[in-house]
Structures are given as structure tokens and as C-alpha cells.
N, C-alpha and C positions, 0 to 999 in steps of 0.2 A: 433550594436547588442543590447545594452543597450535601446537604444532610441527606437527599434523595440517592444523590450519585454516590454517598459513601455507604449507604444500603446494597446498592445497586452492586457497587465491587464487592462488598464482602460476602454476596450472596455467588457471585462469579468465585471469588479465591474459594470456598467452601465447598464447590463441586470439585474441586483439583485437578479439571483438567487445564488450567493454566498453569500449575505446577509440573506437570506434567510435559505441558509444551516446553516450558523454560526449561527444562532439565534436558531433555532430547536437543534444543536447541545448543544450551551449553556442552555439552559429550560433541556435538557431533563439530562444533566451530573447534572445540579445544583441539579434537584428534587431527583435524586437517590441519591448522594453525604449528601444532607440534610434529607432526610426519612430514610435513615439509620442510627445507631448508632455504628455500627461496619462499618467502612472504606472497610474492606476487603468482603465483600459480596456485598457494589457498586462498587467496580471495577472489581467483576466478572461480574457484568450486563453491566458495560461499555467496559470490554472484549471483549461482546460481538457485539455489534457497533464495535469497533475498528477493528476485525478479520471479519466481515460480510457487515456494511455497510462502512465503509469507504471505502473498496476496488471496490464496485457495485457502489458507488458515483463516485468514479475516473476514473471507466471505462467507464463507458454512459457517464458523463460530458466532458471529454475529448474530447471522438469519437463525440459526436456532437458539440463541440465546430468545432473541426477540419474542419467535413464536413460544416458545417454553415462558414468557414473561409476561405473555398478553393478559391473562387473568389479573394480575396484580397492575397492569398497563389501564384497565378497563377500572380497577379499585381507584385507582391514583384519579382517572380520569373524571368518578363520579364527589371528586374533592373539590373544593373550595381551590384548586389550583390547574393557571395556562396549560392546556396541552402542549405547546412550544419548550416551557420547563420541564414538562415530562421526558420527552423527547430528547430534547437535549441532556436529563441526567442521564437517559440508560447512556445516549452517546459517548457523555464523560464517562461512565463507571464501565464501559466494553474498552474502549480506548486507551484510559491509562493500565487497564488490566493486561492489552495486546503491550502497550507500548514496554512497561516493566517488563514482559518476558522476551520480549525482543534486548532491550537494551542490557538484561543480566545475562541473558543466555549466551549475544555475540557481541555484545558491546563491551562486556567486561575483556573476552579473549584478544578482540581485533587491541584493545587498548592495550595489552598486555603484551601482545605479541606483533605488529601493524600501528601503530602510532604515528601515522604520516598522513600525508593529504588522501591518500587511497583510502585510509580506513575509516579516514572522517568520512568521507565522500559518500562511501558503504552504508555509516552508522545515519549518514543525513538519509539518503535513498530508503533504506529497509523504514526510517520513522515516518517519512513520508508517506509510502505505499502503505503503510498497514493505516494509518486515517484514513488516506485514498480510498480502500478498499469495505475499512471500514464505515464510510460513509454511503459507500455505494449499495452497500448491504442495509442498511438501511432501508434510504430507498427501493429496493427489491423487494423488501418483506414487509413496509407498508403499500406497496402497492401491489399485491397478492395475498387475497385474505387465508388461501389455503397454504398451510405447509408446506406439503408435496411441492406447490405451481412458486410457493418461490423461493424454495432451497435449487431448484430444477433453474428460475429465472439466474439466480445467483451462478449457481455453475455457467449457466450458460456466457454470463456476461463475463468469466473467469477465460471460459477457453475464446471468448473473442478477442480479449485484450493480449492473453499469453499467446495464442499458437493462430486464432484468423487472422489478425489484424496486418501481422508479418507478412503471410503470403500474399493480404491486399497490397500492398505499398512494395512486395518484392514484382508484383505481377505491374502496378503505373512505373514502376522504376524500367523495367524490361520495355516496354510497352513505347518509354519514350526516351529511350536512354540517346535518344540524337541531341538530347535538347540538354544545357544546362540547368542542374534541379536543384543544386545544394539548398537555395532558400526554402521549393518545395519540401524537401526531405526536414527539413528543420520543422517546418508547419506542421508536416506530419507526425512527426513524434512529438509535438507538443499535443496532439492529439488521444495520444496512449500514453498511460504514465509509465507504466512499464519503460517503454522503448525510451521515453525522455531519462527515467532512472538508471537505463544501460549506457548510453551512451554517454551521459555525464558522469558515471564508474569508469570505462573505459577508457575514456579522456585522460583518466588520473592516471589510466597505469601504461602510459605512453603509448599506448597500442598505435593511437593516430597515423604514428609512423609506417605503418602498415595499411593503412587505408588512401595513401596520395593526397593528390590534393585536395579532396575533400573532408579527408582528416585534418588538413595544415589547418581550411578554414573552420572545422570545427570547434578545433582547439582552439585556435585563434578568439573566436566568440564565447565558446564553455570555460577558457580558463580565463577567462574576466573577468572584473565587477559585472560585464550589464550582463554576462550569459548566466552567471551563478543568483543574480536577484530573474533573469527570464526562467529558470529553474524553478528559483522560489516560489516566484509567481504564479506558475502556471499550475503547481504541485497546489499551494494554497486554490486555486480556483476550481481545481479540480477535486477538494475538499469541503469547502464551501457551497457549490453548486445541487450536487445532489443531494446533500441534507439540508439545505436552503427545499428542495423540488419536496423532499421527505416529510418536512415538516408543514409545508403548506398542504400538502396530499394527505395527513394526517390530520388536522386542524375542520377539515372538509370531512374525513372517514365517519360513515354512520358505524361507531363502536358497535 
């Protein structure tokens, strides 16, 4: 499996568009990181990278990695080896390929420049999201044998989690705003990783104090042991889950 996934990468670094990303990522954390003089206003702009495009980077890069892979996915498959190690190597060889250019691109800057609970926070959320995301894609592109139907299913499951998901939960918020919800609201963004990765950012950079008493309890919970392992947890399950669905929906796929 090893030997698989370090094919797997060096067939990704070779196309160079992940050098490519890693560079655009690093230019653009450095410039904001250095134009500011207050820390805490570039890492609300690199917030926003981190919750918008990392996750739109991990999903089309993946899904087309995959379908660009299938031929050689179909070779591997007529081998004396588990479709499950198959699967799981491109998973490692896309994953540590996203995760490297995430953590050189803004993990070297935030470290350089941000070195505090906000940047870890940051650098924990963006490595999250990009497995999250890239697990998700996964899932998408084995369960759409055309290109087209699931680079198309992947975006679509992008702009649900970044821009529908908000206005559902901002329209039950409206809807029942007589009732006390802070548990619901917590439910719910464990439901999006996205929204679970902003608000556990935002937590770090005291904004709470701006949002009453539903920030007090937030932070209350997120600046904890159990809200930071509820974090973990949910980020890991929502890792796990769909390449858990991926690999059994693959194992079943007539190649």
C-alpha cells in the first residue's frame, strides 16, 4: 500500500499543479500576514481561503484526479491486490499531496507571523477540511461513473455545505427564534464542517464577545477539553464516514 501511494504522489507532484497551488497559497497568506499590522484581521481574510477555497480545491482536484486515474485504478484492480488498498492508496497519495501544500503554503506564514491559539486553530481547521473534503470527493467520483455527472455532483455538494447550508439553518434560526436553540445551533454545525471549522476559528479570535450570550456559551464549550476533542470528533467522522460509503460502493462497482 505504501509503495502504491508513493506512486500515486509522485504521479500528482509531476503534473505541478500542486506546486502551483502551494505557491499561490503561500504569495497570497504571506502578503495579507505582512500588509497587516494587526494579526487578527489577516486571519480573518485567510479564514476565508481556508472555509471557501480549500474545500472547492479538494473537491474538483480530487474528482479529477480520480477520473484522470481510472485506467491505471482498473490495472491495479485486475492485480492480485484488495480493492479497499487500492482506494485507500490514491486517498493517501491526494491527501498528503493537498495536505503539504496547504501546510507550506499557510502553515509556514501563520507560524511565522500568528503563532498563537488563532493560528493553530486555523492550521488545525484548513487540515481538517481539506480530508473532509477530500474524502467527500471521493465518494462523488466513485459513485458517478461519468466525469461530467460527478465533477458537477462534487461542486454541487461544495456550494451546499459553503453558501445552502447557511441560509437553511439562517431561515430554522428565524423561523423559531422564540425558542432557546443554542444546543440546536451546536447540532447543527456539527452537521457542516465548514460551519463547525468557523466557528471553532472564531471562538479563538474572541469575536464571542460580539455575539451575547450565545457566544459566552460557545466559548464556554469550544474553549474546552470536551468542545476541542467534540471538534475532533466530529471532523474525524466526517472523514471517515464517506470514504468508509467510497470504499464499500467501490468494492461492489462493476470496473
Amino acid at each position: 500500500m505504501m509503495k502504491l501511494s508513493k506512486y500515486v504522489l509522485y504521479d500528482i507532484l509531476r503534473s505541478k499543479i500542486i506546486l502551483a497551488y502551494t505557491i499561490f497559497l503561500f504569495i497570497v497568506s504571506l502578503s495579507m500576514l505582512q500588509m497587516e499590522d494587526n494579526s487578527s484581521k489577516a486571519m480573518l481574510s485567510l479564514l476565508n481561503i481556508v472555509l471557501i477555497v480549500l474545500p472547492l480545491v479538494s473537491l474538483v482536484f480530487t474528482t479529477i484526479h480520480y477520473y484522470n486515474s481510472y485506467e491505471f485504478i482498473e490495472l491495479m484492480s485486475s492485480q492480485p491486490m484488495s480493492r479497499t488498498r487500492i482506494l485507500l492508496s490514491e486517498f493517501a497519495g491526494v491527501s498528503i499531496s493537498l495536505l503539504s501544500a496547504f501546510f507550506i503554503g499557510i502553515g509556514i506564514p501563520v507560524l511565522l507571523y500568528a503563532a498563537n491559539d488563532t493560528g493553530f486553530a486555523l492550521l488545525f481547521t484548513g487540515g481538517a477540511l481539506t480530508l473532509v473534503f477530500t474524502s467527500i470527493a471521493f465518494f462523488a467520483s466513485v459513485s458517478a461513473r461519468d466525469k461530467a455527472r460527478g465533477i458537477g455532483f462534487a461542486l454541487l455538494l461544495w456550494f451546499y455545505f459553503a453558501l445552502i447550508y447557511d441560509g437553511l439553518v439562517l431561515l430554522i434560526l428565524f423561523s423559531f427564534s422564540d425558542y432557546p436553540l443554542e444546543k440546536l445551533t451546536l447540532l447543527l454545525s456539527a452537521l457542516n464542517p465548514i460551519d463547525l471549522g468557523r466557528i471553532f476559528i472564531m471562538l479563538k479570535m474572541d469575536v464571542s464577545a460580539l455575539m451575547g450570550y450565545t457566544g459566552a456559551l460557545y466559548k464556554d464549550f469550544f474553549g474546552s477539553g470536551s468542545g476541542i476533542l467534540f471538534t475532533t470528533g466530529i471532523m474525524l467522522l466526517w472523514i471517515i464516514l464517506p470514504l468508509w460509503a467510497a470504499i464499500r460502493k467501490f468494492n461492489k462497482k462493476d470496473l
